[in-house]
C-alpha positions as CSV (number, residue, x, y, z in Angstrom):
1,X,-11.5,-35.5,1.4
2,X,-10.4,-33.9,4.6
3,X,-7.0,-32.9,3.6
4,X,-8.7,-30.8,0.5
5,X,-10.5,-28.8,2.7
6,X,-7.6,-27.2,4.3
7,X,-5.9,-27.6,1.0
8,X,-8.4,-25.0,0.0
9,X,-8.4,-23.0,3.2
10,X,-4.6,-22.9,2.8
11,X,-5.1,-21.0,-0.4
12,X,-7.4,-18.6,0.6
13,X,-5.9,-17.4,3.4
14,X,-3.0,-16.9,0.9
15,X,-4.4,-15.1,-1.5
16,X,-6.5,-12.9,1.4
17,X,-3.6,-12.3,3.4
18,X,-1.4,-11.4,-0.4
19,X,-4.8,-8.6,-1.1
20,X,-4.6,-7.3,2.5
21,X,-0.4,-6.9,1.6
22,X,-0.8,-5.3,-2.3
23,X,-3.8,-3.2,-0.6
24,X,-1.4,-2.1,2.4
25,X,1.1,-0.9,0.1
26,X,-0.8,0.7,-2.5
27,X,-2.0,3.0,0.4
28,X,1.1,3.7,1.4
29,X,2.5,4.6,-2.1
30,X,-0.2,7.1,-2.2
31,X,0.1,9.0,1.0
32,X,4.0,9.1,-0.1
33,X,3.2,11.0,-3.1
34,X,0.8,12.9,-1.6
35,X,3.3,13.6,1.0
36,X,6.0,14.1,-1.7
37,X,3.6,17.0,-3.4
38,X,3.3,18.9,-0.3
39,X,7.0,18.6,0.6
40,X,7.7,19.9,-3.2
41,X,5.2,22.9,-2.8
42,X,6.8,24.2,0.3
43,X,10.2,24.1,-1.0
44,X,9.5,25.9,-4.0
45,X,7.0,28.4,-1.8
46,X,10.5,29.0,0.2
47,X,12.4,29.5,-3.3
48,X,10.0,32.0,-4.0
49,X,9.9,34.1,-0.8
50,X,13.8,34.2,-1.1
C-alpha cells in the first residue's frame, strides 16, 4: 500500500511539473508574437518614411 502512494505522487508531480512546462511555453509563444508585431510595425513605419 506504501509503494502506491508514491506511485501516485510520482504521477502528479509529472503531470504538475508537464502544466508548469506547456504553461511556460505558451507564454513565451505569445510574447514572441507580440514581439514579432512590434518588430513588423517598425520596419514597415521605416519603409514608409523612406
Amino acid at each position: 500500500m506504501n509503494d502506491m502512494i508514491y506511485l501516485v505522487a510520482g504521477y502528479a508531480v509529472f503531470w504538475l511539473v508537464s502544466f508548469v512546462l506547456i504553461f511556460s511555453m505558451v507564454n513565451r509563444q505569445r510574447k514572441l508574437e507580440k514581439e514579432m508585431t512590434t518588430l513588423k510595425q517598425l520596419v514597415q513605419n521605416e519603409a514608409e518614411q523612406e
